[in-house]
DRENGU-978359 format. One line per 3 residues: their letters; for each residue x, y, z of N, C-alpha, C. Coordinates in steps of 0.001 Angstrom, whole numbers, always signed. Example, Ala and Ser with C-alpha at 12.3 -4.5 7.8 and 13.67 -1.06 7.14 Angstrom:
BEGIN
as = +13190/-5690/+7800/+12300/-4500/+7800/+13200/-3300/+7800 ~ +12850/-2250/+7080/+13670/-1060/+7140/+12900/+30/+7870
end
This chain:
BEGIN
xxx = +40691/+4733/+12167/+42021/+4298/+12535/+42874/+5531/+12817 ~ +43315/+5700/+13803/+44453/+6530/+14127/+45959/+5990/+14904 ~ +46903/+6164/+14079/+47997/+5674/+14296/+49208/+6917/+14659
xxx = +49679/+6690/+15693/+50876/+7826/+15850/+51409/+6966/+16917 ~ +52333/+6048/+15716/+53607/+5086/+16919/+55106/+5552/+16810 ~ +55373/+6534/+15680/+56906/+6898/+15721/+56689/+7722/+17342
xxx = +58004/+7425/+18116/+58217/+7881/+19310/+58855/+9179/+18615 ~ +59123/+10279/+19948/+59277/+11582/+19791/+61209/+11187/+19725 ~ +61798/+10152/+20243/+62985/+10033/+19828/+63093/+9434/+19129
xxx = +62629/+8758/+18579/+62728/+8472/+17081/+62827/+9468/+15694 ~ +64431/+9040/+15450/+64555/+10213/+14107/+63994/+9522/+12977 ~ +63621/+8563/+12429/+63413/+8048/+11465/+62502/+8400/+10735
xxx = +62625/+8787/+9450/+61645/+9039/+8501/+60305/+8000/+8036 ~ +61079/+6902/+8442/+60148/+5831/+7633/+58822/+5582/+8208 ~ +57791/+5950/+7959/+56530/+5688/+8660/+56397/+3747/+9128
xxx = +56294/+3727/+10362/+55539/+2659/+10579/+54865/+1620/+10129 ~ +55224/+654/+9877/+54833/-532/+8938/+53183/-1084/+8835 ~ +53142/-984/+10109/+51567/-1588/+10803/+50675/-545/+9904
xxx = +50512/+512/+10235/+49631/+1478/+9874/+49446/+1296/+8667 ~ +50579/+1422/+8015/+50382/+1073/+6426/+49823/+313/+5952 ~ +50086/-1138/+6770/+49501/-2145/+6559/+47667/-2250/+6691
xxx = +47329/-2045/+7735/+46102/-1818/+7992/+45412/-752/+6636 ~ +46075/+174/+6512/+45419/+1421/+5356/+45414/+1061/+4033 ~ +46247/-943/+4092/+46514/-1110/+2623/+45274/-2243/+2771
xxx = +44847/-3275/+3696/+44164/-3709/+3784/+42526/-3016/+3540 ~ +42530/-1737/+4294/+41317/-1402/+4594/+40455/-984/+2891 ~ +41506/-123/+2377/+41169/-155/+1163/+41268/-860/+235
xxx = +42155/-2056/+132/+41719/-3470/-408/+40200/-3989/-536 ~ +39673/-3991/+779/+38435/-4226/+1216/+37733/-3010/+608 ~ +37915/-1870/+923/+36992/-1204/-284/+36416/-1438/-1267
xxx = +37934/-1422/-1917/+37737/-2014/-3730/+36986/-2710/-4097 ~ +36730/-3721/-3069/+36289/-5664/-3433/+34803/-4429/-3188 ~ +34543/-4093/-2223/+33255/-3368/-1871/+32519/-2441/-3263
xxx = +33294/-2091/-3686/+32735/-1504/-4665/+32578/-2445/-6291 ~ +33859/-3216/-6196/+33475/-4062/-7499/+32222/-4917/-7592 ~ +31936/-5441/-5904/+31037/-6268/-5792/+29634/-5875/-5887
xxx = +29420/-3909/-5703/+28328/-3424/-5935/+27950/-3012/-7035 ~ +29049/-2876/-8240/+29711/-2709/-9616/+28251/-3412/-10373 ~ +28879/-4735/-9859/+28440/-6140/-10863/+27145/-6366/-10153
xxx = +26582/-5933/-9174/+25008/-6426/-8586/+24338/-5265/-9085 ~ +24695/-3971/-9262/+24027/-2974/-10216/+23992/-2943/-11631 ~ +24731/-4081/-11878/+25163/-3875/-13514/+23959/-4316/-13668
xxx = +23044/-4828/-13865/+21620/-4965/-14614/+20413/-3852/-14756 ~ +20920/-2967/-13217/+19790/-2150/-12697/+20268/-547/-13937 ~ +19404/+280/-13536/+18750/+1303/-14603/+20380/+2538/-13918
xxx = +20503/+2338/-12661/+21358/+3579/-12169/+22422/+3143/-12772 ~ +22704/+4148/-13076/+24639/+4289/-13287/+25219/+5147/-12311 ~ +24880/+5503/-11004/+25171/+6306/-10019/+25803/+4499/-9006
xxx = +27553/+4646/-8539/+27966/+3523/-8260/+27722/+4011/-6400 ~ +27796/+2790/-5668/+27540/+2948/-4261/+29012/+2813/-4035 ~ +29086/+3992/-3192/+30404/+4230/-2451/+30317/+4085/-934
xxx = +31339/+3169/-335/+31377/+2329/+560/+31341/+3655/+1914 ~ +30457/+3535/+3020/+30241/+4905/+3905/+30683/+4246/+5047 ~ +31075/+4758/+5909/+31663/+6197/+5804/+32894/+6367/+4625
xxx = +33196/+6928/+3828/+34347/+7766/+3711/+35538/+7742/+4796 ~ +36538/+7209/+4372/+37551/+7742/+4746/+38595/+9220/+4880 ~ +39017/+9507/+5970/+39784/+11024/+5719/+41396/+10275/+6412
xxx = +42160/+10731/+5647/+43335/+10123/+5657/+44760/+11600/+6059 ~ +44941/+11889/+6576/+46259/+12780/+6908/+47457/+12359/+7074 ~ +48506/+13025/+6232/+49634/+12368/+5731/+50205/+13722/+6463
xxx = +51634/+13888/+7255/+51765/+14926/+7942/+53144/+14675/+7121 ~ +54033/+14312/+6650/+55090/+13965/+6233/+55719/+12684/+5923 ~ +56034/+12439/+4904/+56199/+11120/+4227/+57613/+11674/+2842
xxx = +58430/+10861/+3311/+59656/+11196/+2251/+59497/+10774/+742 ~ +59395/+11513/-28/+58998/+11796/-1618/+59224/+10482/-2529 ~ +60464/+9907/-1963/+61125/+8607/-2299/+60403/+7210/-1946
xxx = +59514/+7529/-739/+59285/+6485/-61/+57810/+5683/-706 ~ +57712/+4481/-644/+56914/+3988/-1719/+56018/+3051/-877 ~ +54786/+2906/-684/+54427/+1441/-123/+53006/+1554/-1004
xxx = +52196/-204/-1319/+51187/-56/-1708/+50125/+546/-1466 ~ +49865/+678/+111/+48986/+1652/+706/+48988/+2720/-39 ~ +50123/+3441/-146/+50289/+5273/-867/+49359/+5036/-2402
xxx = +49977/+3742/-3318/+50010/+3595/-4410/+48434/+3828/-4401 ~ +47698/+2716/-3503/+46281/+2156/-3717/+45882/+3913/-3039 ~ +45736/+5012/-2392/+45476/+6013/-2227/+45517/+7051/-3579
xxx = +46020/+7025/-4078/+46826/+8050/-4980/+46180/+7197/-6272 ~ +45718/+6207/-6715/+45534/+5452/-7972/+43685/+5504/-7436 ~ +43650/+4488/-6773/+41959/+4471/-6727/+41241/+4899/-5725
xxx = +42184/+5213/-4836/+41351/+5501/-3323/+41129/+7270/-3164 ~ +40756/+7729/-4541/+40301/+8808/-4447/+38584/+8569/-4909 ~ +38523/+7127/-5049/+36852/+6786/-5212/+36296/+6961/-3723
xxx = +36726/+6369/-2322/+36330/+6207/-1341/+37401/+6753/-91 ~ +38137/+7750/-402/+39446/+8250/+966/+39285/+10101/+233 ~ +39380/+10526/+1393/+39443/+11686/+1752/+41405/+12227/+1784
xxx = +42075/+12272/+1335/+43560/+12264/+1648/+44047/+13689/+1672 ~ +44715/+14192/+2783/+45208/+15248/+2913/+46619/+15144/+3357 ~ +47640/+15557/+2300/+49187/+15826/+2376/+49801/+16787/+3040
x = +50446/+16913/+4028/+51011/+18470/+4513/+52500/+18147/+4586
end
């Protein structure tokens, strides 16, 4: 997914709703991906968990310190199991 919809006249800080949306979904779907491989390994001998491939790489170029959406939350809390995230 690559998203770059703020226009160049656009002053607004607030990132784009869509994108978020999609990045909150996608790793939603992760999660379920991994709980669901959680509980079908739970009988088997590995304790090594399957992480959903590709990997995600995520670039955050600026985002105001204040600004809050679940996407960020679900990045920053669990989506360091399956996202790559880089802040600048």
């Amino acid at each position: 997914m690559r998203f770059n919809e703020n226009k160049p006249s656009d002053n607004s800080d607030i990132p784009s709703p869509r994108p978020l949306a999609d990045l909150e979904s996608e790793l939603q779907r992760r999660e379920q991906l991994v709980d669901i491989n959680k509980l079908i390994k739970k009988d088997t001998d590995s304790k090594k968990d399957t992480i959903p491939l590709p990997r995600l790489v995520v670039f955050i170029d600026y985002i105001d310190p204040s600004f809050s959406h679940p996407a960020l939350q679900l990045l920053l809390s669990k989506g360091r199991e399956w996202a790559y995230t880089v802040f600048s």
